[in-house]
Every structure is written in structure tokens, then in C-alpha cells.
N, C-alpha and C positions, 0 to 999 in steps of 0.2 A: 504494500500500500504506500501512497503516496502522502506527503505532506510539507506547506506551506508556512515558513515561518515569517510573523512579520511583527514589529512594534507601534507603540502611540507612542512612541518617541522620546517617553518621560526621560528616559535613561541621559539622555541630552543635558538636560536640564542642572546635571549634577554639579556644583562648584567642582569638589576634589576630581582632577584626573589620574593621580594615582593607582591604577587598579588595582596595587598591592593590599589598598587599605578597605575600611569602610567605606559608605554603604555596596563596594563592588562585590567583595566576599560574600554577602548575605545576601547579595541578587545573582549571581552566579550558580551559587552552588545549587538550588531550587531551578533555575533553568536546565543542567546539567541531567537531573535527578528525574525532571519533566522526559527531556529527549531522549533519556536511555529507559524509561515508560513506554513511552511510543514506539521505539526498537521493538520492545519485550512484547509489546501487540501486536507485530507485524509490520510497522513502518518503517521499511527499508532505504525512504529514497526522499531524498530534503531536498525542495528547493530554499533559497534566502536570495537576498539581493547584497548581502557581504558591505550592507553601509556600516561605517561605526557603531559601536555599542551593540542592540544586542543580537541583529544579524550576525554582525562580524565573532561574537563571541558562541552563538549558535554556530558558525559555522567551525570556528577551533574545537568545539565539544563535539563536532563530527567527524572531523578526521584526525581525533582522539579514536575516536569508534573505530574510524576504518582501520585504523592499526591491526586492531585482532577480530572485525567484525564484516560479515558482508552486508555495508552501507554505501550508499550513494548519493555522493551532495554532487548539486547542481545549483551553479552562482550566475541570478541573472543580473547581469549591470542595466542598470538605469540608463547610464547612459556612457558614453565613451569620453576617456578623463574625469570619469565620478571621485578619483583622487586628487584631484589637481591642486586644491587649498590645503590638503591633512599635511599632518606631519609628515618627517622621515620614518617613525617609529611607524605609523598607522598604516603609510602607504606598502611599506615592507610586508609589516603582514596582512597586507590585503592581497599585495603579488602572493607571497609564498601561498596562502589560501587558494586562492584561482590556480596557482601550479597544481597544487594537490586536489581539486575539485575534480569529478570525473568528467564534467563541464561546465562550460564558460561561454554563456553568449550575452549578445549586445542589443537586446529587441532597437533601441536610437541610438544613433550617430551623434546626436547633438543632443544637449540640454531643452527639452522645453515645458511649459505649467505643466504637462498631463506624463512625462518621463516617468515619474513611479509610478502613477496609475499603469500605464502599458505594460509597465513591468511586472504588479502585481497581478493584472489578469495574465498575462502570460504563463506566472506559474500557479496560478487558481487553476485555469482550463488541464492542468496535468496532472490535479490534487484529489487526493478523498476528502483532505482534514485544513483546515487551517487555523493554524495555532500562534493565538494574539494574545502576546505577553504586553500584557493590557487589561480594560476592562470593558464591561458590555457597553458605559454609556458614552466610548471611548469615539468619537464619530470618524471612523475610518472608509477610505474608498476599496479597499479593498474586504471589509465587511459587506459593504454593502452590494459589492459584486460576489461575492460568496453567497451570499443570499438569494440572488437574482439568479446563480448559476444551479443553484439545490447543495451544495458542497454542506456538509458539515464542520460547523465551526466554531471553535474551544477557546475557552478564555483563560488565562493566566496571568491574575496581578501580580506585582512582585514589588517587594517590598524595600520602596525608596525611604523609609520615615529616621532614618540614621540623623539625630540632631543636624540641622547647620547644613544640611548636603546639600542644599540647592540656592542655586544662585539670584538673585533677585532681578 
């Protein structure tokens, strides 16, 4: 079985970029514990779009898996130069990510408003599940194209409330 992983972006939001520390540890490890769930019931084959945070950390928690597991992540870029502002550290491993993905496509060539939208119907139409580390009243486009396709679609808040985390 297939499935789509996407965010409401909170993760963004965080002051500390350190992800050695808090609030990263106690949102990580519950993502983690999520996708090696959905292995254990049959979901073999992730897509993400491999943006920062917590695609990008969904998709290291999958080719963690594929080490000793038969899994299969699939990164769809947004759009082409989706790195272009990050850092050195981000943009690194978002290459080495895309190397290790079984694939790697590019639904746009360029930046435009509706780029993630394309992106995320793109890996809806190839999904059973999509899984929104988020909440229900989170207003996502790619909910609401979940819905309109019949896809089955799970919710996972994750827990930002670490004192002081977030920037104003």
C-alpha cells in the first residue's frame, strides 16, 4: 500500500533550529514510531515532497527503513531549485535524500502559487492513505483533494508546546 506524507507547516514556525534539542526530539520520535506503524500494516511505498522539516525528516526515517526493510520513498519536488535559499547543511541533505530515494521527479520546472498543490495531487492520485502530521481543522489543499479523490486520510498532531519554541 501506498502513502502520502504531508505537513501544516507548524514545524516552520519553531524559533530553535537546532534539531539536536527540544521541541525537535519530542516531535521526531512520535513521527518515527507513526511510519514504522504504517510499514507494520503494509505500507510499503512513501511518497513526500522532501521540503524542510517534517517531509524532509519523514523522508531520513525512511531510508533509515530501507536499510534492513523492503521500502520505497518517492520525492516529488515542487518544483526545480526548491533549495535555492536553505542552507549548506539542508540543501546537503536534501541531495543525499533524492540520491537514496528510489525516485525523484519534478511535476514544475518553475516556481508558481499552485507548485505544491501539483505536487501534492500528484502523489494523492498514487496513494491509499495520506498522512497529515497536523490536525483536522488544519485547512490544507491537499486535504481537501484527498477528499474529493475518496483517498483515506489520517491525522497526526505533534507536539510543538516545548516552552518559548516558537517565534513571534
Amino acid at each position: 500500500m501506498t502513502c502520502t506524507i504531508v505537513t501544516n507547516g507548524e514545524e516552520l514556525l519553531l524559533k530553535c533550529k537546532n534539531e539536536g534539542e527540544e521541541p525537535y526530539i519530542s516531535i521526531k520520535m512520535p513521527m518515527r514510531y507513526r511510519i514504522w506503524e504504517l510499514y507494520c500494516k503494509g505500507y510499503d511505498t512513501f511518497y513526500l515532497n522532501c521540503e524542510y522539516g517534517v517531509p524532509m525528516w519523514a523522508a531520513q526515517f525512511i531510508c533509515a527503513l530501507k536499510l534492513y526493510n523492503n521500502i520505497t520513498l518517492n520525492i516529488v519536488i515542487p518544483y526545480y531549485f526548491q533549495f535555492y535559499n536553505w542552507t549548506d547543511e539542508y540543501r546537503h541533505i536534501y541531495f543525499d535524500l533524492n540520491c537514496r530515494a528510489d525516485s525523484s521527479v519534478t511535476p514544475n520546472l518553475r516556481y508558481h502559487e499552485k507548485s505544491y498543490d501539483y505536487t501534492d495531487e500528484f502523489m494523492i492520485d498514487r496513494s491509499d492513505l495520506l498522512l497529515v502530521f497536523g490536525k483536522p481543522e488544519d485547512k490544507l489543499h491537499a486535504v481537501d483533494y484527498a477528499k474529493r479523490r475518496g483517498i483515506e486520510i489520517e491525522y497526526y498532531p505533534l507536539d510543538y508546546s516545548v516552552k518559548g519554541s516558537f517565534s513571534n
